[in-house]
Structure formats: C-alpha cells, structure tokens
C-alpha positions in Angstrom: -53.3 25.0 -46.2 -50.3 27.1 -47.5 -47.9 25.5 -49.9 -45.1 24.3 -47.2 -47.7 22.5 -45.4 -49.2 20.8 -48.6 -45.1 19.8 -49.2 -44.8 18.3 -46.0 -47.9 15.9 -45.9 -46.7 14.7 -49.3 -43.4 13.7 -48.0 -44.6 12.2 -45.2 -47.2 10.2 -47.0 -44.5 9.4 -49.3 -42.1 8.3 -45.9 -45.0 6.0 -44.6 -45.4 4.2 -48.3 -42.0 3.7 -48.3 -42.0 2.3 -45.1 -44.5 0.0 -45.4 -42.8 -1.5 -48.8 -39.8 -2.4 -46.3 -41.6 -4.6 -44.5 -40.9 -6.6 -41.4 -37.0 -5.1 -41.0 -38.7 -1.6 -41.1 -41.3 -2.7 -38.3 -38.2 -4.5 -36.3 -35.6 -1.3 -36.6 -38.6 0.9 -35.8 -38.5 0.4 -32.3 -35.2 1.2 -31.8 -33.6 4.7 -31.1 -33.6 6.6 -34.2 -29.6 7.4 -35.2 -28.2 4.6 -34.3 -25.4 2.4 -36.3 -25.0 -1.2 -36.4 -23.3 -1.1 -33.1 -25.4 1.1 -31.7 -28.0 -1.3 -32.3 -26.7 -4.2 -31.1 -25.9 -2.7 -27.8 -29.3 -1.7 -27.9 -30.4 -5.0 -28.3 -28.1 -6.5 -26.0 -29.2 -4.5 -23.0 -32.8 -4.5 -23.5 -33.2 -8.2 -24.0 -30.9 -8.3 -20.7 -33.8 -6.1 -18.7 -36.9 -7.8 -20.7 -35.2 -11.1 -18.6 -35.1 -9.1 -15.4 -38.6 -8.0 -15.4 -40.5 -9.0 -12.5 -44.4 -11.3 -13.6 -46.4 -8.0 -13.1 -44.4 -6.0 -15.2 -44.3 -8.6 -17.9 -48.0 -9.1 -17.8 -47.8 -5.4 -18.4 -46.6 -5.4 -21.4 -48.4 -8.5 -22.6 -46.2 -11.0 -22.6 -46.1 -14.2 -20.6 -42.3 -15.5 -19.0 -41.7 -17.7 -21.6 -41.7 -15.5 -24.6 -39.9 -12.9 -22.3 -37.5 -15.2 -21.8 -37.3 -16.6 -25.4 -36.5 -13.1 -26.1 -34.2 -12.6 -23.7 -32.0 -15.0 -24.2 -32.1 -14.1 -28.2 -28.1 -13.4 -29.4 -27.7 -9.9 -30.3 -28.0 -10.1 -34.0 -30.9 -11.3 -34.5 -33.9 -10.1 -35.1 
C-alpha cells in the first residue's frame, strides 16, 4: 500500500471506534440521510413513520416487522427516538 492509502484506513478505523463509543444515538442517527439538521431530521422522521403506517402486510413482513410494531412506530412523535 502507498502512504495515502495507509492514512485513509487509519482514519476510518479511527471513524468506526469513534462511532461505536457513541452508542445507541450513533446507531439511531445512522439511518438517516447524512447532512441533515435538527429539522431536517425531524421531517425525516415525520414522513417516514407516516409511510412505515401506510405500508401494506407484505411489505411489512418484508422488512420484518409485524403491524403492531409498525404501527407503534408510526404513531411515535417526531422527536423521539
């Protein structure tokens, strides 16, 4: 490997360390768009719980989860986690 790519793996080892120490609100904000604000990600929040309530029982048991945690989800305010 040359030197810039010996620089890069470092960083990005260091990145992942770092985000592991942040825990759960690392694992939570990961899922969002990256750039976004606090109002950014509360839209983001707000609109994607609003489709995870529209979702029809095959797409839900697409993504693993059963009505009533899509709906527990769903109906989640904005702020939250």
């Amino acid at each position: 490997m040359n030197g810039l790519s010996d620089v890069r793996l470092t960083l990005h080892s260091q990145e992942l360390a770092a985000g592991q120490e942040k825990g759960l609100r690392s694992a939570t904000l990961r899922n969002a768009p990256s750039g976004l604000g606090r109002w950014g990600l509360f839209w983001h929040r707000l609109h994607t719980r609003k489709a995870l309530l529209e979702l029809t029982p095959e797409q839900l048991h697409d993504v693993g989860l059963s009505r009533e945690q899509a709906r527990e989800e769903g109906l989640k305010p904005f702020w939250r986690l």
